[in-house]
N, C-alpha and C positions, 0 to 999 in steps of 0.2 A: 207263235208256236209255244207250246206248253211243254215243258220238259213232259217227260215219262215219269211213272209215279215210282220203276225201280230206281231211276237215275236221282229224285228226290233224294230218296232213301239214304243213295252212296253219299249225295253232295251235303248231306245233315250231318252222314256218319263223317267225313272229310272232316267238317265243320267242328265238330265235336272234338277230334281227335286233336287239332289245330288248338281248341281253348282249351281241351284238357292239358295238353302241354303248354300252354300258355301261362295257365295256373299253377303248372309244376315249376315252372321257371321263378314267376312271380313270387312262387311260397317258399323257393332257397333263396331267390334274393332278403326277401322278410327275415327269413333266417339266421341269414349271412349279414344283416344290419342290426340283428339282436347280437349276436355277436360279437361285433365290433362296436357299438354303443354300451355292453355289459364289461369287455377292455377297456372301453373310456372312460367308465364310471369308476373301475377301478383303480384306473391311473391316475383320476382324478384323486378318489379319496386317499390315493397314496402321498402324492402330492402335496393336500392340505394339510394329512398328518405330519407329513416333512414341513413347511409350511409353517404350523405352528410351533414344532419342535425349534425350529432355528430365531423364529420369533422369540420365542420365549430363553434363547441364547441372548438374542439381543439385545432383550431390556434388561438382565440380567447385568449384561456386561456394562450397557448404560448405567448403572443402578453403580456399581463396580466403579465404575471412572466417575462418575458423581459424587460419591464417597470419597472415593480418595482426592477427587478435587477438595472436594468440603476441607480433607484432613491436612491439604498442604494449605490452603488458604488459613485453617486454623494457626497451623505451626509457625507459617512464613509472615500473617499478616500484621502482626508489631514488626517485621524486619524490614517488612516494607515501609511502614512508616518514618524508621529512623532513616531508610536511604533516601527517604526525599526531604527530610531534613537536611543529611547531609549534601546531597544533592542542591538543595538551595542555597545552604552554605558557601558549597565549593563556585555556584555562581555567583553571588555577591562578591566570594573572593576573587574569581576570574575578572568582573567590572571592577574594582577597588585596584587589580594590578594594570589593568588598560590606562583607567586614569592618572597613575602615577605617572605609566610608559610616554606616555602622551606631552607630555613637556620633554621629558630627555629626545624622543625624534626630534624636536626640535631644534636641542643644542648639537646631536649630534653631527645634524644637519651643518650649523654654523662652523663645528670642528672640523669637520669633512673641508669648509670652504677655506677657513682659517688653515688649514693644514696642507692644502692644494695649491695655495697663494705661497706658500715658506719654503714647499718644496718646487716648487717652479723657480721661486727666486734664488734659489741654492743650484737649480742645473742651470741656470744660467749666468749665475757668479762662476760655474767649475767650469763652463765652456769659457766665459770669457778668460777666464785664467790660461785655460790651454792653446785660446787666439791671440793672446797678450794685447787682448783689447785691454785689459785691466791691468792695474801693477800694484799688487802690495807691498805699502811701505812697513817696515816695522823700524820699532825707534831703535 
């Protein structure tokens, strides 16, 4: 069965009405993605121009602390020198007193053992005096 040739007509005219709005929809979306793509480009180039702005802070300040490293390295680096002389100084001194030290631990050690043996035998001379295991004569 063949439609009617009015009924065509309506279901063209339907048809029509359906893509023309379809189109309308279409062409505010288009729109509305110019829109927000012409935001993005702006915020974009806002961006970059900040972007380089802080860039150009930053080598700047690099540039800044570069410099004045150079200028303490200039001022300080004879100072440096003499502390590692003295520095190597102060260790050879530090080895030159080890090696001295180094025989007195030993005698102190012997003192220690000398002096441990004299007072042992002095508390046991003052015990035996007060057991009267012992008797002092005196002439």
């Amino acid at each position: 069965m063949l439609p009617e040739n009015g009924n065509i007509k309506q279901s063209n005219s339907v048809k029509l009405d359906v893509l023309a709005k379809q189109m309308e929809y279409t062409v505010k979306a288009v729109d509305e993605i110019k829109v927000s793509l012409s935001c993005f480009e702006k915020k974009r180039a806002e961006e970059w121009v900040e972007y380089k702005v802080e860039h150009a802070r930053v080598v700047d300040d690099i540039e800044d602390v570069n410099g004045k490293y150079s200028q303490l390295d200039r001022d300080f680096g004879g100072k440096y020198s003499k502390l590692d002389k003295d520095t190597q100084q102060l260790q050879r001194d530090l080895q030159t007193l080890k090696d001295a030290i180094a025989p007195l631990i030993i005698s102190n050690k012997i003192l220690i053992w000398i002096g441990g043996i004299l007072g042992t035998s002095v508390i046991i001379f003052v015990w035996s005096l007060i057991t009267h295991a012992v008797e002092v004569i005196t002439p």
